[in-house]
C-alpha positions in Angstrom: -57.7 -113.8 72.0 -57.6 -111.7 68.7 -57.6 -112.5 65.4 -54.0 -111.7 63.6 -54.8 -110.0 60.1 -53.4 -110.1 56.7 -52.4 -107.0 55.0 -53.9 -106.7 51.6 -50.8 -104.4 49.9 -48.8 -106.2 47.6 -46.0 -105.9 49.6 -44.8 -103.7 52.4 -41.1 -102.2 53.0 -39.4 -102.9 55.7 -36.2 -101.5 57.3 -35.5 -104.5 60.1 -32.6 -106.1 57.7 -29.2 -106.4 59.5 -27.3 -104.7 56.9 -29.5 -101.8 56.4 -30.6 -102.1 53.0 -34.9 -102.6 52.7 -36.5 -105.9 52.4 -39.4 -107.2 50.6 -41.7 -108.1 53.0 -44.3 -110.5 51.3 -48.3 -110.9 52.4 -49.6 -114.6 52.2 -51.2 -115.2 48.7 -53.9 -117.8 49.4 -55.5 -115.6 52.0 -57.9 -118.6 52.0 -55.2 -120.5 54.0 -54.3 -118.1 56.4 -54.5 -119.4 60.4 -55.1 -115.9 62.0 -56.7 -117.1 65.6 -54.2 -116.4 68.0 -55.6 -119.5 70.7 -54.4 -122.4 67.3 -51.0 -120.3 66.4 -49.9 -120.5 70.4 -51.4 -124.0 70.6 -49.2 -125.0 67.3 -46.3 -122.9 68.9 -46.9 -125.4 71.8 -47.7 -128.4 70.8 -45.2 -128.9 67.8 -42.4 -131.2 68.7 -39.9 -129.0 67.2 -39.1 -125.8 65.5 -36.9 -125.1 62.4 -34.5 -122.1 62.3 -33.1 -120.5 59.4 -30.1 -118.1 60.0 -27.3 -117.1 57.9 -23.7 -115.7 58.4 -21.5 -114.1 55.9 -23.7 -114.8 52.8 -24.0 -118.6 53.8 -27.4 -120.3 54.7 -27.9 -122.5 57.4 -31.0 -124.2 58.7 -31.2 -125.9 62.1 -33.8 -128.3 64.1 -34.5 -127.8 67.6 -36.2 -128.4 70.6 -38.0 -125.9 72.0 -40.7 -124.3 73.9 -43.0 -120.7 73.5 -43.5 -118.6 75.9 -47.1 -116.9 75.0 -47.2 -113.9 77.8 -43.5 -112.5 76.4 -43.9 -114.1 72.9 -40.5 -115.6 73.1 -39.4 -119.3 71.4 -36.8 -120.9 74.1 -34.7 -123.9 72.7 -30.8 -125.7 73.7 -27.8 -126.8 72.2 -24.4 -127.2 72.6 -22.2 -124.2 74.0 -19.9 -124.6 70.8 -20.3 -125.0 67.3 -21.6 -124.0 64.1 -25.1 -123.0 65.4 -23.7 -120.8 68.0 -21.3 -119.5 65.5 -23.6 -118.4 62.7 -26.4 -116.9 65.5 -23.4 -114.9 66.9 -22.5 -113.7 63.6 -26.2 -112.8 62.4 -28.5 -113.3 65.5 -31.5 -112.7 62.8 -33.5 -115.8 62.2 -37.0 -117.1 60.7 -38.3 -120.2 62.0 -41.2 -122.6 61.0 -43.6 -124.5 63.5 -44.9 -127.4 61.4 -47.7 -130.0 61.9 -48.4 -132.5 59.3 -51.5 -133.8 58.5 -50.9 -135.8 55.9 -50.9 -135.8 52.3 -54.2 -136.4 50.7 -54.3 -139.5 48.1 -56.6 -139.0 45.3 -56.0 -134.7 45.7 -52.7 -134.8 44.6 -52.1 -132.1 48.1 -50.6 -132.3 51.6 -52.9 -131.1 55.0 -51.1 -129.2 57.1 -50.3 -126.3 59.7 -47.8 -124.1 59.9 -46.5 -121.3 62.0 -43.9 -118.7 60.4 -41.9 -116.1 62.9 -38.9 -113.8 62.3 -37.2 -112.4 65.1 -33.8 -112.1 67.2 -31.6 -114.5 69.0 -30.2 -113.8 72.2 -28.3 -116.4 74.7 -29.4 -116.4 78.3 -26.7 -116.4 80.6 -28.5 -115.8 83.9 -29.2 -119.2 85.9 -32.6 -118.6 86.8 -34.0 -117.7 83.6 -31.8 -120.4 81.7 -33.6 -123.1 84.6 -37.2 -121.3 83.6 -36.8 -121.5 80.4 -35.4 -125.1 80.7 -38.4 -125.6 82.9 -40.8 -124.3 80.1 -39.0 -126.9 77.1 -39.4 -129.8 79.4 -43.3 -129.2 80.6 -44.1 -128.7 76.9 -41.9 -131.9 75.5 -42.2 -134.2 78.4 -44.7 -136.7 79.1 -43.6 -136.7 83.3 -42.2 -133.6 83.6 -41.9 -133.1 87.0 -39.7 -136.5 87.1 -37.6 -135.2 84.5 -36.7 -131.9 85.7 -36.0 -133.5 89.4 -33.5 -136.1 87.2 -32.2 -133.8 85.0 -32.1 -130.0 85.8 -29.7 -129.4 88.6 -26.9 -126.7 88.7 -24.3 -128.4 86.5 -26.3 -129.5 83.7 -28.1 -125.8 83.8 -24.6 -123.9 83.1 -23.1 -126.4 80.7 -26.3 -126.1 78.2 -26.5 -122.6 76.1 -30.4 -121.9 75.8 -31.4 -119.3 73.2 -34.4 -117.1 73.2 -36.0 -116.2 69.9 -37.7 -112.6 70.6 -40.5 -112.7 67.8 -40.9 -110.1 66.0 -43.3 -111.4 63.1 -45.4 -114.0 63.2 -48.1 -115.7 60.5 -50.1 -119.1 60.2 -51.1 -121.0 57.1 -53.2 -124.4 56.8 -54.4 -126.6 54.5 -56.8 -129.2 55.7 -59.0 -131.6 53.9 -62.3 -130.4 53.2 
């Protein structure tokens, strides 16, 4: 594992946006609190109960909490929800995201601060259609979530429950860790 670097510029232009138009792209000001080793941003990836998603559709914000699991090889954020509704909607619409991996630590009387860890991605939603990969990626959630895994995935993944569940892939594109940790 490799250590993930901050950029030093001010800011950088980017041309990722869906519309077209350049976007800001921000460094992380208290370099101090960066969480650049790879091995604690997939372990955080992994380990934190769930993600948030931010996503937006014609001008309108909306934020989402989900389950979820990461796939370190392919760098990939699986998670599930219904087959309809607003989530599905807006991610159709605009399948650009940002997401937040969060583990509290507390907030530190006497300091007047919070401890904390945080992972930050961007990147692009697609919806698996393909059995397999929606029971692998199914597989991966559970294993990361569960406590008995194996028991659940016998009880619960069979071929019905597979195709009546969408599953989502976040394909990351940008990825950064902060912390703030009592001293």
């Amino acid at each position: 594992m490799g250590k993930l670097l901050c950029n030093d510029d001010k800011l950088v232009w980017n041309d990722r946006s869906s519309n077209g138009r350049k976007m800001k792209k921000y460094h992380l000001r208290r370099k101090d609190k960066a969480l650049t080793d790879e091995a604690e941003i997939e372990h955080l990836l992994c380990s934190a109960p769930y993600i948030t998603l931010a996503m937006c559709s014609e001008g309108a914000p909306y934020l989402a909490v989900f389950n979820h699991g990461y796939d370190a090889q392919h760098r990939r954020i699986y998670f599930h929800c219904a087959r309809e509704g607003r989530k599905i909607d807006v991610l159709s619409a605009n399948p650009r995201v940002c997401g937040i991996a969060f583990e509290d630590l507390g907030y530190l009387h006497g300091m007047c601060d919070h401890a904390y860890r945080s992972v930050m991605f961007e990147g692009t939603v697609r919806f698996i259609e393909e059995l397999n990969e929606k029971r692998a990626a199914l597989e991966l959630m559970i294993r990361q979530q569960e406590r008995e895994p194996e028991k659940v995935i016998t009880q619960k993944l069979n071929p019905d429950s597979i195709r009546n569940v969408t599953v989502g892939v976040v394909e990351i594109e940008e990825i950064s860790g902060k912390e703030a940790v009592a001293d």
